[in-house]
C-alpha positions in Angstrom: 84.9 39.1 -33.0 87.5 38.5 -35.6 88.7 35.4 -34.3 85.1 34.4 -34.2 84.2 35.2 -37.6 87.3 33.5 -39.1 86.5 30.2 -37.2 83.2 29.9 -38.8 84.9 30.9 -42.3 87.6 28.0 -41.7 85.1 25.7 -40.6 82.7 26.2 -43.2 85.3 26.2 -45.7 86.2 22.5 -43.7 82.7 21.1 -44.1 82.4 22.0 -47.8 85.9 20.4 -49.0 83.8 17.1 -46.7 80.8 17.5 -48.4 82.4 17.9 -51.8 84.5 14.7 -51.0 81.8 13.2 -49.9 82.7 12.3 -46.6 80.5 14.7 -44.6 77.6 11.8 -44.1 80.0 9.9 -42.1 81.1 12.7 -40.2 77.9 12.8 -39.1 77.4 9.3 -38.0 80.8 8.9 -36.5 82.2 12.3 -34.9 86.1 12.6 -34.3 87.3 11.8 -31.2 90.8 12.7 -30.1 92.4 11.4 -27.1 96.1 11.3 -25.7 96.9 8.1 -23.9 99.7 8.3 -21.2 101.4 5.0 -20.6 102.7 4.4 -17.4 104.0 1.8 -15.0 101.1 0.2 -13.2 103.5 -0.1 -10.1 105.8 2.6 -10.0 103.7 5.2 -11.9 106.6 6.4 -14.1 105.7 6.8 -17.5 106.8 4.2 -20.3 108.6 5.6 -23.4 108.5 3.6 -26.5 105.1 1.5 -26.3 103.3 0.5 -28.8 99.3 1.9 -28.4 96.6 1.3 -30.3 93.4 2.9 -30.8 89.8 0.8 -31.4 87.5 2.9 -33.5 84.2 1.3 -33.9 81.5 1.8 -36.8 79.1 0.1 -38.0 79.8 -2.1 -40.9 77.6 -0.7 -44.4 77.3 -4.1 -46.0 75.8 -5.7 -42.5 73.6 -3.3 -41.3 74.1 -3.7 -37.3 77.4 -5.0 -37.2 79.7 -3.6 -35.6 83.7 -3.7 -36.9 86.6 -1.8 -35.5 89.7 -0.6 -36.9 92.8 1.3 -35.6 95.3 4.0 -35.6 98.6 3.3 -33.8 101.4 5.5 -32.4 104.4 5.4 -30.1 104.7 6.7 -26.4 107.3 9.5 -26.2 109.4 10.2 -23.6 106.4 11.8 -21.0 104.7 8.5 -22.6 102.4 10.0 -23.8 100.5 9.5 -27.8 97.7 11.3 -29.3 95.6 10.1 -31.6 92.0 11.0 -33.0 89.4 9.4 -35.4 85.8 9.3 -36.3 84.0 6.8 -34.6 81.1 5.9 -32.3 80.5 7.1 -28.8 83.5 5.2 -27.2 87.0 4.2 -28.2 89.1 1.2 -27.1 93.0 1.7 -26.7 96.0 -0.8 -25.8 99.2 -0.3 -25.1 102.1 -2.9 -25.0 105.9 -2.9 -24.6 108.5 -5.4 -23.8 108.9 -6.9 -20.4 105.0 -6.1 -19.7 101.8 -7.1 -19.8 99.4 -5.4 -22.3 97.2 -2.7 -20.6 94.4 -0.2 -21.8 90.7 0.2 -21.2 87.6 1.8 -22.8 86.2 5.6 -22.4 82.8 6.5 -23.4 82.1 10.0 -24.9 79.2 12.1 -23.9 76.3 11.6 -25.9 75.8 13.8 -28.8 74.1 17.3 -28.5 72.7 17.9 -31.8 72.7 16.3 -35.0 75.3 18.4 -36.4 77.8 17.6 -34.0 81.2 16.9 -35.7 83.2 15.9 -33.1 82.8 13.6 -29.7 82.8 15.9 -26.2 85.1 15.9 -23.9 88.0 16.8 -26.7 91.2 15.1 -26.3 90.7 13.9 -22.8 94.2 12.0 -21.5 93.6 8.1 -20.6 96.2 6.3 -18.8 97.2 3.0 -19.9 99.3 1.1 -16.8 101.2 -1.7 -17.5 102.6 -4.2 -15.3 106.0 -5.7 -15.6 106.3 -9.3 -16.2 108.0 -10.7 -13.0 108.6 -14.8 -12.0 105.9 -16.5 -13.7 105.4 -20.4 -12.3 103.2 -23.7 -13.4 99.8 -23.5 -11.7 96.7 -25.6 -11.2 94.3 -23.3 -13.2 91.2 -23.6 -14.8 87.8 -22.2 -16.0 84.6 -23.8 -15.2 81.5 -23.4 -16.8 78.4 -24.7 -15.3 79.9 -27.2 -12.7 76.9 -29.2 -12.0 76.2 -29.0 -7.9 75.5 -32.9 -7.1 73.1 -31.9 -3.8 71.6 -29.1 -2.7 71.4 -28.3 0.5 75.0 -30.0 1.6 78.4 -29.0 1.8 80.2 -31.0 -0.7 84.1 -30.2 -1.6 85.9 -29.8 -4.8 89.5 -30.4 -5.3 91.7 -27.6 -7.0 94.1 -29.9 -8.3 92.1 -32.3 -9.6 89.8 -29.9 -10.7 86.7 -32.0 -10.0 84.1 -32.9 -6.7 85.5 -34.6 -4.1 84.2 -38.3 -3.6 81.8 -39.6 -3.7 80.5 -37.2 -6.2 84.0 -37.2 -8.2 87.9 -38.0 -8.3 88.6 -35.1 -5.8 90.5 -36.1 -2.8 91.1 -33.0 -0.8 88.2 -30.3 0.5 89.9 -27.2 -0.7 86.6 -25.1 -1.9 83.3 -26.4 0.3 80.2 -25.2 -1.6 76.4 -25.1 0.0 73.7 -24.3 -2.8 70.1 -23.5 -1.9 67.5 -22.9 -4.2 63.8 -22.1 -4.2 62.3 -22.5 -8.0 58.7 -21.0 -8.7 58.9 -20.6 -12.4 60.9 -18.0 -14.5 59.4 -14.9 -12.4 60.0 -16.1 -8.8 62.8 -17.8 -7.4 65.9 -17.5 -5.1 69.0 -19.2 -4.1 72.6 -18.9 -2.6 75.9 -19.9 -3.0 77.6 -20.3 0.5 81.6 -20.9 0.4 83.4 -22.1 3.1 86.4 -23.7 3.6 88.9 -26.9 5.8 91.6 -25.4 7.9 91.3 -22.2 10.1 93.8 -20.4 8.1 91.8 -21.6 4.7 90.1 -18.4 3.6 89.0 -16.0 0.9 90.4 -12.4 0.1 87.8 -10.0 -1.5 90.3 -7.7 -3.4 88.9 -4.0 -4.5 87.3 -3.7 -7.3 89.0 -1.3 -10.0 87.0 1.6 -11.3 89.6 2.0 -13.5 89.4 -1.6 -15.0 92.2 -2.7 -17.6 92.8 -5.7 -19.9 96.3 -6.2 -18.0 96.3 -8.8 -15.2 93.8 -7.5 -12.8 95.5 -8.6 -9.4 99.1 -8.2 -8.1 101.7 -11.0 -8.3 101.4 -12.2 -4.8 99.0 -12.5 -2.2 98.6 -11.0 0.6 99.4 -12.6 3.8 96.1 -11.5 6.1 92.8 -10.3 5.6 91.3 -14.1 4.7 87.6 -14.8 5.1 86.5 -17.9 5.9 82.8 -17.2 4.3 81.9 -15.7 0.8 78.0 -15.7 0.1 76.3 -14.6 -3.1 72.8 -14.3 -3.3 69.9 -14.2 -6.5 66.7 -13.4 -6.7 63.3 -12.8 -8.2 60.1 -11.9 -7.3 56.9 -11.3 -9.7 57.1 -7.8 -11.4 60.7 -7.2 -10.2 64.1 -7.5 -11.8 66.1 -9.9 -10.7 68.8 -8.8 -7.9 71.7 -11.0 -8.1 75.2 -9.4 -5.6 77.6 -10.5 -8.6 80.0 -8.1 -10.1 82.2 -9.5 -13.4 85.1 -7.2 -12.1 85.7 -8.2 -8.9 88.4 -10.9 -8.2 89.8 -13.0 -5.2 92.7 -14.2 -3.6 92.5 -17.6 -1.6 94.3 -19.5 0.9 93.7 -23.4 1.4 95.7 -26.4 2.8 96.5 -24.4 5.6 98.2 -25.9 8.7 99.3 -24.7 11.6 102.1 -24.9 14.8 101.8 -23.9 18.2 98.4 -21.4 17.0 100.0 -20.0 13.8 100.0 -20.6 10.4 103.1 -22.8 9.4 102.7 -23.4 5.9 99.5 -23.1 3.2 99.0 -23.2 -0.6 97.7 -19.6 -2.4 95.5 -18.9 -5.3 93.3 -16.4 -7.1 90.0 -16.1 -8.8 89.1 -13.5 -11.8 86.2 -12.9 -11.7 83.2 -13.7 -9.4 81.4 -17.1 -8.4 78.5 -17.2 -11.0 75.5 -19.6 -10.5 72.1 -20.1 -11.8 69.1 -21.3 -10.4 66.9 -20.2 -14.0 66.8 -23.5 -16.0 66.2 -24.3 -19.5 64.2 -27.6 -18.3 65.1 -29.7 -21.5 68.7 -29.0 -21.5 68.8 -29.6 -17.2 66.1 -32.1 -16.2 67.1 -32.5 -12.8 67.2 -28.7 -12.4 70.0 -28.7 -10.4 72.2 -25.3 -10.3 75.6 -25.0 -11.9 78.4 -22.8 -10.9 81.1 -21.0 -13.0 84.4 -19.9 -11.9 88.0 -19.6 -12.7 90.7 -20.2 -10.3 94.4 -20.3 -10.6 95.9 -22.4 -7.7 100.4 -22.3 -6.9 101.2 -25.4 -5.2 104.7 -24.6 -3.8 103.9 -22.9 -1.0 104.8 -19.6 -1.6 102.4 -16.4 -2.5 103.4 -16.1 -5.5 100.4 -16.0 -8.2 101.5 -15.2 -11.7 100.9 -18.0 -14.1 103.2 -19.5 -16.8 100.5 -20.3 -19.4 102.1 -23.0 -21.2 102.9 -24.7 -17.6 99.4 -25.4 -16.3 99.9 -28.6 -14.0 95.7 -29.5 -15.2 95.8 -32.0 -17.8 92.6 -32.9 -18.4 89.7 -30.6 -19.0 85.9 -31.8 -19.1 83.0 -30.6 -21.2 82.1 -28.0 -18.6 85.9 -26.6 -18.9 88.4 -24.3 -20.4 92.2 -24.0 -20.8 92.9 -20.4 -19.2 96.0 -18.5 -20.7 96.7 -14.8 -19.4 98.9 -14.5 -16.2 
């Protein structure tokens, strides 16, 4: 009962030296959040000493109204590598942590939403996040690239596109070698009914696709491993979107889940003898909604960002400044994370 009564005495005697500071009105509209942050190696699981974390605190900027700006506290890992840090903010928090011979890794966690108006702090209190890093291992020159609304030339038709040359394969383009082989399909109604599908297939029987698991625990380090695997290759991937009158639109794309690929496969006496190896972030994205004056001949574009090793070996992890694409198009980006 003591212990009770003094808490509310402390506390009161908190909220008054706020009030009388004037900061208790933004106490209000950004409750403190703690957290500890345990870095760790993403491979090995041991913890990290000496990394540099950050923590993302976002607000709402006074002289913009609904603008959101962010600023940090910062810390070091100690020898469990762990940090805790705190500040007011809105229900989630951002953190990044970064050391020498890795990648940068983090995430987001989103607090419970608030119980009362009165609430000074965000719930769960100083829950531990864990921020994996992945060393930095033999990064090479890559073919890689991020399209953005790759016009389809026909629909209905297989028609290649060339990783290296990062274009269709003629006659629709420069591209000399069937590596990806995409089949679009749409059926356009108007904006409250319509379908289609993206079918990709693929040369050479070992040519396939690798649908990695997603991560629940997604991170801003690189989201696959360094190498590919050797089996598990599909040689179909299908996505699907739809809608119907009065429904929303059902679409089987997910922004976290990536890909490893396989193509220029051959083969010697039934096995695989040599092949080139690759991998998406991100999923195929494609559209079949149009804005009719910017796409009069309506046909579907597709977005997607590959990263293609042409020395034959499994080995994924790109050298940003040695990307073996020179020449990017309209519809194109220059990619630089590993």
């Amino acid at each position: 009962m003591r212990k009770t009564v003094l808490y509310v005495v402390i506390f009161s005697v908190v909220i008054l030296s706020m009030i009388q500071a004037g900061h208790a009105e933004a106490l209000l509209k950004y409750p403190y959040a703690k957290v500890t942050i345990r870095v760790i190696d993403y491979d090995t699981g041991e913890p990290i000493e000496g990394a540099r974390v950050r923590l993302k605190l976002s607000r709402i900027d006074p002289q913009y109204g609904s603008l959101t700006f962010t600023t940090e506290v910062y810390g070091m890992s100690d020898a469990e590598g762990m940090v805790t840090l705190s500040g007011g903010t809105k229900p989630f928090v951002q953190y990044l942590a970064e050391h020498d011979g890795y990648y940068m890794g983090g995430g987001r966690f989103d607090f419970d939403l608030k119980e009362s108006p009165l609430q000074f702090r965000h719930t769960p209190w100083n829950p531990t996040l864990t921020a994996r890093l992945r060393k930095k291992g033999n990064k090479i020159a890559m073919y890689a690239i991020r399209t953005y609304g790759l016009k389809i030339p026909e629909l209905n038709k297989p028609i290649g596109f060339d990783l290296m040359e990062a274009d269709w394969v003629a006659p629709y383009g420069n591209g000399k070698v069937n590596d990806f082989i995409f089949t679009v399909t749409k059926d356009y109604k108007d904006e409250s009914n319509y379908s289609g599908t993206l079918e990709l297939t693929f040369s050479n029987k070992y040519d396939g696709i690798y649908v990695y698991p997603i991560d629940k625990n997604y991170h801003s380090g690189p989201p696959l491993p360094y190498f590919a695997p050797e089996e598990g290759y599909q040689d179909k991937l299908i996505k699907r979107i739809e809608k119907l009158p009065g429904k929303k639109q059902s679409f089987n794309y997910d922004k976290k889940q990536h890909y490893f690929f396989r193509v220029r496969s051959t083969e010697k006496d039934g096995k695989l003898e040599s092949a080139m190896y690759g991998k998406l972030y991100h999923d195929f994205y494609f559209n079949v909604h149009y804005d009719l004056k910017m796409n009069k001949d309506k046909l579907p574009g597709i977005s997607f960002e590959y990263y293609l090793n042409p020395d034959g070996t499994r080995n994924t992890e790109f050298k940003n400044d040695k990307n073996l694409i020179k020449k990017f198009s309209k519809t194109a980006e220059r990619v630089y994370g590993p």
